[in-house]
N, C-alpha and C positions, 0 to 999 in steps of 0.2 A: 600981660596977656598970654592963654596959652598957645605955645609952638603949634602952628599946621601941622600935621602928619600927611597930609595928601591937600593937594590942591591944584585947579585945576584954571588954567587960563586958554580965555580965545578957544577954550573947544567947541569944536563944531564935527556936525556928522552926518553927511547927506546918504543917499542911495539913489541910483536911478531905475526907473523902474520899467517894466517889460515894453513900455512904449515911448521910451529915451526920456522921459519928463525927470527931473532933479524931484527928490521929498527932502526935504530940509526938517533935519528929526532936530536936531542941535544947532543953535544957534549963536555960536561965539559968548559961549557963558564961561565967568570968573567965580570962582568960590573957591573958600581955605575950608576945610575941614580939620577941628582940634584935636588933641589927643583926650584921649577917655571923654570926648563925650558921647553921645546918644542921637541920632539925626535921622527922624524921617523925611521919604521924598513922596508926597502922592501926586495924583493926577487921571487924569483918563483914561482910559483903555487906546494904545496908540499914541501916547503924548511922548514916549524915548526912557519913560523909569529904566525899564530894562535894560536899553540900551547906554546908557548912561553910567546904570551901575557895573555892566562888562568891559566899559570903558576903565575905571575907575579901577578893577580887578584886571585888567592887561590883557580881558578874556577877547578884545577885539580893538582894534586901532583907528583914530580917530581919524577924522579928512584932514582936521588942519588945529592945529593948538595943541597945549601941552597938557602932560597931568605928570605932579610933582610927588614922590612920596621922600618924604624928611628931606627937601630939598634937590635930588636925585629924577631927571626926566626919564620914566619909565619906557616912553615912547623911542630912547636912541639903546634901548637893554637890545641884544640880538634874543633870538625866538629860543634860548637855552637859556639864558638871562632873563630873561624875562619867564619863563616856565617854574625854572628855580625860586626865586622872589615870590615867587604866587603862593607857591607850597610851602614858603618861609615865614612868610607874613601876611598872607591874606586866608580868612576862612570863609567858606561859600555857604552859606544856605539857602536853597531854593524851594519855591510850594512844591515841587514833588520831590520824594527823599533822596532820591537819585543814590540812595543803601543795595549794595552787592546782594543777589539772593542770596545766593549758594555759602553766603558767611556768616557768623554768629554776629550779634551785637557788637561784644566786645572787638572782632577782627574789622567790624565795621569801622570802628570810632580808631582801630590803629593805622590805617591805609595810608593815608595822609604822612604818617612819621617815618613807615617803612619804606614809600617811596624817597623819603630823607634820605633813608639809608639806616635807620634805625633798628635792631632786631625785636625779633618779637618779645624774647628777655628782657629787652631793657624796655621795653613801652608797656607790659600786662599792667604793671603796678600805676602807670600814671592813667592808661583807660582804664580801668576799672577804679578810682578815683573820681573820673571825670562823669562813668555812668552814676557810682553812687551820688554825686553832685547832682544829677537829673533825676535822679530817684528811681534809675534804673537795674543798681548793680545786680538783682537778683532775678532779672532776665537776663544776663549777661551771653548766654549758651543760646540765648531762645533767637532764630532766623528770623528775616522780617515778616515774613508769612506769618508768623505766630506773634506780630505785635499789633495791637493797634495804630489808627493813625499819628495821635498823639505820641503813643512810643517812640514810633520810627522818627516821628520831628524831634524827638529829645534825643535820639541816637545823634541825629544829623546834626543838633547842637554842639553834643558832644568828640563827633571829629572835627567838628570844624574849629574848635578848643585846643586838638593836642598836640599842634604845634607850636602853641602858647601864640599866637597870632597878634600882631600890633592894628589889627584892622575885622574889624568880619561886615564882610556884606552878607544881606538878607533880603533875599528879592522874593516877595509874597510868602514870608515863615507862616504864614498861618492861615492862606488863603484857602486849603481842603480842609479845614477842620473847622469841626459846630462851634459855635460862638464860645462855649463853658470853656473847650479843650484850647480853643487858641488864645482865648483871653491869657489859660495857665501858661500857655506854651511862650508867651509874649512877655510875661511877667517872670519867667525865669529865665528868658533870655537875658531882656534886661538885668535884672541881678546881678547875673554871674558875671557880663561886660562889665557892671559897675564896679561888683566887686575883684575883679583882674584890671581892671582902670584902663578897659579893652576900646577900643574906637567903632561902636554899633553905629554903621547905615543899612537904614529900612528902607525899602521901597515896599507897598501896602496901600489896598483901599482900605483897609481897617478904619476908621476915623479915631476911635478910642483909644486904638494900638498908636498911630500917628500922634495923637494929643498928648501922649504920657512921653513924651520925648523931650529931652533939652532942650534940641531943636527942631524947628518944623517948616519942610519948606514943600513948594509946589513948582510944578513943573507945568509950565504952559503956553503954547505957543514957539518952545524950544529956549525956553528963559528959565531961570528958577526964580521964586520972590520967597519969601515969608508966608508962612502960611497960619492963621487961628481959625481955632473950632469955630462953628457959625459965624 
């Protein structure tokens, strides 16, 4: 069987809200995630995707349980340890591109490395590499102002690639975009995960997007189960 790369036991994740009442978003859920495969999470609007997947990316700390990556409790990293680890091995995409204006393309997709510590010399050759993979090297100059939506999702693919990342979460890749551009945007994500043997989780109403996945699960009631089309 293949190794877990992240998994995730007894987590749970409340909030209490403006009038002391507990929300129980997460509810002492167990799941292994493999390496290189592909895993959607859907559910409702309000069901914890998001929450779950920031979990998972160290972006926010759980009430109670762990989450493992290659064995390693993310949850005892201090807050440098853990910031470091993100930028190492986790890549982000979110429905909005969350792309620097004031930067080209190509300085977009290098942030990520340079924060590493990497210079700009030694990262041109691997983003612009990464853009031509997205079939974007030849707006590489061009600001986000001057891309479409679809572009700017393939930029945002694209940094989230150049730290060579053993994980990329994907929380609504392709929820602002018309059906044609994110079917693309969806299908060359996929790809590129598959072919870097990268560890793609989706979180998406997409149902099509969802369906085309290794795996598919749902998020409901603060559980996750299995999830089939119809």
């Amino acid at each position: 069987m293949t190794e877990a790369i992240i998994a995730i036991e007894k987590l749970s994740k409340h909030y209490i809200d403006g009038n002391g009442c507990k929300l129980e978003i997460l509810k002492g859920i167990d799941y292994e995630f493999r390496k290189s495969e592909s895993v959607s999470i859907v559910g409702s609007s309000g069901s914890g995707k998001s929450t779950l997947l920031n979990l998972l990316g160290g972006l926010d700390r759980p009430t109670s349980g762990d989450v493992r990556f290659l064995g390693g409790n993310i949850n005892d990293f201090s807050s440098d340890t853990l910031s470091d680890w993100r930028n190492r091995h986790i890549g982000f995409i979110f429905q909005a591109h969350h792309l620097m204006p004031d930067f080209s393309a190509l300085e977009n997709v290098m942030i990520p490395a340079m924060i590493a510590g990497s210079s700009r010399q030694q990262l041109t050759g691997r983003a612009e590499r990464l853009l031509d993979q997205v079939g974007l090297l030849d707006r590489a100059s061009h600001k986000p102002s001057q891309l479409s939506g679809g572009e700017q999702q393939r930029v945002a693919i694209a940094r989230a690639l150049i730290n060579a990342p053993s994980l990329i979460l994907a929380d609504e890749p392709t929820g602002n975009l018309d059906n044609k551009t994110g079917e693309a945007v969806g299908n060359l994500l996929q790809n590129i995960c598959r072919e870097r043997q990268t560890t793609l989780i989706i979180v998406t109403h997409n149902t099509g997007l969802a369906v085309s996945m290794d795996c598919r699960l749902r998020l409901f009631d603060g559980k996750l189960s299995g999830f089939q089309n119809g």
